[in-house]
C-alpha positions in Angstrom: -42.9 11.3 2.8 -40.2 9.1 0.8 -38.7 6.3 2.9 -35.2 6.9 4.6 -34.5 2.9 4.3 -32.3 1.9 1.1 -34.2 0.0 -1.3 -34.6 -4.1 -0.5 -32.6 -7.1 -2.7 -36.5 -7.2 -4.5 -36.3 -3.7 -5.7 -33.1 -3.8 -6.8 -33.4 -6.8 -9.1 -36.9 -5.6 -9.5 -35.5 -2.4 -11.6 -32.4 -3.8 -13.1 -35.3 -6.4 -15.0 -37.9 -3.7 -15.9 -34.7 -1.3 -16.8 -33.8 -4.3 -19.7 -37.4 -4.9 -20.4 -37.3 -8.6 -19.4 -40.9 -8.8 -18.4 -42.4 -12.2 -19.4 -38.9 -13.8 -20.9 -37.4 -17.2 -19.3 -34.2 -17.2 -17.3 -31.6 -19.7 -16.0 -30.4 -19.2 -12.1 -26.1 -19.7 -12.5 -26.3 -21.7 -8.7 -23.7 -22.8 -6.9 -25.2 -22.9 -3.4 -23.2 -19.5 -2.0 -25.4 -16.7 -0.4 -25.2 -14.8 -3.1 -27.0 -17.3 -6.1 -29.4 -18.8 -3.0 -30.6 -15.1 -2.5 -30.6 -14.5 -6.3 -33.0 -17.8 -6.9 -35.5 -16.7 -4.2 -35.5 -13.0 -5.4 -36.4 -14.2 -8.6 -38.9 -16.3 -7.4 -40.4 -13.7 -5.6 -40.7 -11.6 -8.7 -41.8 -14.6 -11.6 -45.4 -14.2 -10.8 -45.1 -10.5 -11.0 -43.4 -10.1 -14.0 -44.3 -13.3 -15.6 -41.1 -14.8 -15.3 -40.1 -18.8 -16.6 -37.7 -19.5 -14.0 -35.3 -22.5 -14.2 -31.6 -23.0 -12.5 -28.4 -24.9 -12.9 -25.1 -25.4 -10.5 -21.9 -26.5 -12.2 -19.5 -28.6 -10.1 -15.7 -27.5 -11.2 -13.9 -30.9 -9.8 -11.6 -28.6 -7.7 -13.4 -29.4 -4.5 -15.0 -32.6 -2.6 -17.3 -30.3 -0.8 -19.1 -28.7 -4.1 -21.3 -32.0 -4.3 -22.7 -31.9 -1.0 -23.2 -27.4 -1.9 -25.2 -28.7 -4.9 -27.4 -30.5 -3.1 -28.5 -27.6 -0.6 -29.2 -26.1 -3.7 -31.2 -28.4 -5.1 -33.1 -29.6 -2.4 -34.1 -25.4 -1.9 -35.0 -25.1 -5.4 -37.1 -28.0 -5.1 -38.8 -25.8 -2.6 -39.0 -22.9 -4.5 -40.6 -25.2 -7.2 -37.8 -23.8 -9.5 -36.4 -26.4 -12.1 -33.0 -27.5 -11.2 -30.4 -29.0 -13.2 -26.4 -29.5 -12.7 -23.0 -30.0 -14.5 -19.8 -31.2 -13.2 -17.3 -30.1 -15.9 -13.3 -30.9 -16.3 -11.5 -28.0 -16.7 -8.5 -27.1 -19.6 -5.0 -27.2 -18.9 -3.0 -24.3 -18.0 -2.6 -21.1 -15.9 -5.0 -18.9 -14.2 -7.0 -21.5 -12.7 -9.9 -19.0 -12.4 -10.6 -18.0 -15.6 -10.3 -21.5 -16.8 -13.0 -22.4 -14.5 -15.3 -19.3 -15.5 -14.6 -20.1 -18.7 -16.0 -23.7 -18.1 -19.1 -22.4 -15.9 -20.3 -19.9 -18.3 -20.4 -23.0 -21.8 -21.7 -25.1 -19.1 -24.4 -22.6 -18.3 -24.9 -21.3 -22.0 -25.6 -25.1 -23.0 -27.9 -25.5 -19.8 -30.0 -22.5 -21.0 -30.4 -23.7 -24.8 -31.5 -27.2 -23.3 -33.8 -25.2 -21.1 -34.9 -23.3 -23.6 -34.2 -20.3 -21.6 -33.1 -16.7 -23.1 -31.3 -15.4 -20.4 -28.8 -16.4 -17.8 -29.2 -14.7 -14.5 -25.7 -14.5 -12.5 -25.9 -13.1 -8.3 -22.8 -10.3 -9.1 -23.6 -7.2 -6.6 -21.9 -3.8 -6.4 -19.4 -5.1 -4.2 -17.9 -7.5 -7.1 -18.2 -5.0 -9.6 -16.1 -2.4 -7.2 -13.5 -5.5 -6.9 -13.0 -6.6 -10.8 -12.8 -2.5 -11.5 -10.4 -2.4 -9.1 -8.5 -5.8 -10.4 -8.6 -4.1 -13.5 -6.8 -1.1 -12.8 -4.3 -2.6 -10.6 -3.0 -4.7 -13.7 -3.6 -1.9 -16.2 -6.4 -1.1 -18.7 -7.7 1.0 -21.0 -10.7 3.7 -20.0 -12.8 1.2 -21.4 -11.5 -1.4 -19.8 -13.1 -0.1 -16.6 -16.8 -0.6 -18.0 -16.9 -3.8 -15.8 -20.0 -6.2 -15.5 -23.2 -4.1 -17.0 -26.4 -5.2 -15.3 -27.0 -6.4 -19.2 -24.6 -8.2 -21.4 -26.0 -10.9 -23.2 -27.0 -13.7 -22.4 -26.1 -12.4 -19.2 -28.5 -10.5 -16.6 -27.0 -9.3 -13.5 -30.3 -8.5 -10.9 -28.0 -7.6 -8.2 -25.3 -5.7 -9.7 -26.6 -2.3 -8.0 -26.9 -3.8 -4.7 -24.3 -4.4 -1.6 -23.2 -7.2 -0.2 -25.2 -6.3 2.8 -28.4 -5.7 1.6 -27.9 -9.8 0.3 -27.0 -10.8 3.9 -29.9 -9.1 5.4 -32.1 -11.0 2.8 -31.1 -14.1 3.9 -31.5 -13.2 7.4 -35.0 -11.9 7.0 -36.4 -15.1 4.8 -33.9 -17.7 7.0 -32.1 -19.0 3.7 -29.6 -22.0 3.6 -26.2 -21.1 1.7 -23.0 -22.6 2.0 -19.4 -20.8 2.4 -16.6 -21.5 -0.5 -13.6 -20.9 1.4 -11.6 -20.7 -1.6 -12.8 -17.4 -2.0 -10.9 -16.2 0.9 -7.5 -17.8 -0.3 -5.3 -14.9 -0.8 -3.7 -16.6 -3.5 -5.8 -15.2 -5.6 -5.6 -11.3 -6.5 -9.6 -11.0 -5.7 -9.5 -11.8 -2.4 -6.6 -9.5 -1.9 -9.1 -6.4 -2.8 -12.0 -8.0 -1.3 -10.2 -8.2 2.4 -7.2 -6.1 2.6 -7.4 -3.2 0.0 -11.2 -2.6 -0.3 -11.8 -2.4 3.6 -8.9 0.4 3.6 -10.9 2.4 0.8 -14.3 2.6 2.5 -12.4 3.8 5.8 -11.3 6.8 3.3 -14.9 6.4 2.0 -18.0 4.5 3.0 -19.8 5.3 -0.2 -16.5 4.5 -2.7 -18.1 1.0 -3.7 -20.7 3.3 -5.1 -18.4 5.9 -6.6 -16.6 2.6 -8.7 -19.6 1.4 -9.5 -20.7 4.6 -11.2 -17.6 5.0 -13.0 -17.8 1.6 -14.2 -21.3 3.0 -15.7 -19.4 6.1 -17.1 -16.8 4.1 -18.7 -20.0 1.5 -20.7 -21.4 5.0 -21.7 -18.4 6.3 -23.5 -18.4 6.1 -27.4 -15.8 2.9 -28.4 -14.9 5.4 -31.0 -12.7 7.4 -28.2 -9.2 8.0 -29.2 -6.7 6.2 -27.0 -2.9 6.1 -26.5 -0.6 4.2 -27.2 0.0 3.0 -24.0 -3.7 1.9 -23.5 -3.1 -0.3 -26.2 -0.5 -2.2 -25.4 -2.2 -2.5 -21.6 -5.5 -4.0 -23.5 -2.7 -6.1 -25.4 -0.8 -7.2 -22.5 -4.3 -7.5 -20.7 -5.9 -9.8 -23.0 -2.2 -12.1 -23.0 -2.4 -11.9 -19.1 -5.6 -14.1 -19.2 -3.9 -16.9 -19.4 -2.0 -16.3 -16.2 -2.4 -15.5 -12.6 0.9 -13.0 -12.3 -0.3 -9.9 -11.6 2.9 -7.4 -13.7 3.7 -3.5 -13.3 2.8 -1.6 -16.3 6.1 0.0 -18.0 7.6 2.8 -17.3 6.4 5.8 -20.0 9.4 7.2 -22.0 9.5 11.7 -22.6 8.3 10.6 -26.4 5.7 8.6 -24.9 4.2 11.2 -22.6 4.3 13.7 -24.9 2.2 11.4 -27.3 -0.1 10.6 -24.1 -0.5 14.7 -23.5 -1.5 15.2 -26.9 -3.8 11.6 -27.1 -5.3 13.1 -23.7 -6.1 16.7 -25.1 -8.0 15.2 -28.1 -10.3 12.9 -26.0 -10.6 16.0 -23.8 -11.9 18.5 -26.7 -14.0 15.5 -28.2 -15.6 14.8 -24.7 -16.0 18.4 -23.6 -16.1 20.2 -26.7 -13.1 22.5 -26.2 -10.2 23.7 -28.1 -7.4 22.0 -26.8 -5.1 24.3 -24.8 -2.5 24.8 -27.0 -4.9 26.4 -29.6 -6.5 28.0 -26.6 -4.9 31.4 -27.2 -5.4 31.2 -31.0 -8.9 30.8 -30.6 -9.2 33.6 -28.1 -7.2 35.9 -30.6 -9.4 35.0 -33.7 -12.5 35.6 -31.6 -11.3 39.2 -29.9 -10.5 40.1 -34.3 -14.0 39.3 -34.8 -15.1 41.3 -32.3 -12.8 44.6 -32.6 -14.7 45.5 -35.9 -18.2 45.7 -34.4 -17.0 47.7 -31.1 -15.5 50.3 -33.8 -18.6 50.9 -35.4 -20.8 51.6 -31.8 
């Protein structure tokens, strides 16, 4: 009889791997002492003998806070435990706006650089469905394309995300169950930023609608990876992946424009194409014609029975 309890952090990082074929290949743990990376190093830990895993990890400090040295250390001092190499990088960060891109910007050459020197070939990062539901949402609150919502793929390399199909819950139960230490980065709570805005006021409001909708983003996320980049797309999805890529830079968060008649009209006939490319049907203005055509075909054959 199959089990009625969802699958554990270990299966779900246990598939994602095995999914990607990355049995008996070397990866870098991206640390930075949260719950999420401290249940990410002991996962994979778990699974190195089993799958023949070279495990190794590395924290990067961002100089924005005092307490990320002593967050470090409780992440050392487990991986020392764990018997898991550890390394660090304290990094000084590029002028300008959007203060959190700039630092993933930073943590992701810090740990590209840490995984050459480590001679690893992957980087593993702890992103769970819960983030993935967050930057989709992000995404289409500032405007994007329908590819733009193919957010954070279990694979995109160097990057391996073990996690990315499981809740935030099923993490927090982990680290009950095996008694991990983590630390708490109250910066992420700081409403300043647009992410914690979904992650505490809009996201709660969505799974009162519907406890499963983290799910239901997370699959269209996987629908939007799987759809050919060929894909027509408007004119107006253009400009949003424009204005998208310019907003970067920034933290303000701006309304898309308002859609001129001409516009819409170009958007109707933009969205019947990628409808008859995705579904195979004539679009509905040549609906009628193909119906007529079909029903001349036809007439000839019922005269002659």
């Amino acid at each position: 009889m199959p089990s009625s309890h969802p699958p554990s952090l270990v299966s779900h990082a246990k598939r994602v791997l095995l999914d990607h074929n990355l049995r008996g290949t070397s990866v870098l743990v991206a640390l930075s002492g949260g719950p999420d990376s401290m249940a990410l190093v002991h996962v994979l830990s778990l699974l190195a003998p089993r799958l023949q895993l070279r495990l190794a990890s590395h924290a990067v400090d961002h100089g924005l806070r005092p307490e990320a040295a002593d967050e470090i250390a409780v992440a050392k001092d487990y991986c020392r435990s764990l018997d898991v190499p550890f390394t660090s990088t304290r990094v000084v960060l590029k002028a300008g706006g959007n203060l959190q891109a700039r630092a993933r910007e930073a943590r992701h050459t810090a740990l590209r650089e840490a995984a050459e020197l480590m001679q690893c070939a992957w980087i593993a990062t702890a992103h769970h469905a819960h983030d993935r539901a967050e930057t989709l949402l992000m995404r289409i609150v500032r405007g994007t394309s329908i590819h733009g919502l193919g957010v954070m793929g279990a694979l995109d390399a160097p990057l391996i995300r073990p996690f990315i199909r499981a809740p935030k819950e099923a993490i927090l139960a982990h680290l009950r169950r095996h008694e991990i230490p983590f630390c708490v980065d109250p910066s992420n709570e700081n409403r300043r930023f647009l992410r914690a805005r979904i992650r505490f006021d809009v996201l709660p409001k969505l799974e009162e609608l519907n406890p499963q909708v983290v799910l239901a983003l997370c699959a269209l996320a996987d629908d939007a990876i799987a759809l050919p980049k060929s894909l027509p797309r408007s004119r107006e999805a253009r400009k949003l992946q424009a204005r998208e890529i310019l907003r970067s830079k920034t933290n303000k968060v701006e309304a898309p424009p308002l859609v001129s008649g001409a516009h819409r009209t170009n958007d109707a006939r933009n969205d019947n194409a990628l409808r008859a490319q995705l579904f195979q049907s004539p679009e509905p203005g040549t609906l009628k014609q193909a119906e007529a055509k079909e029903a001349g075909a036809q007439a000839p054959a019922r005269g002659k029975s």
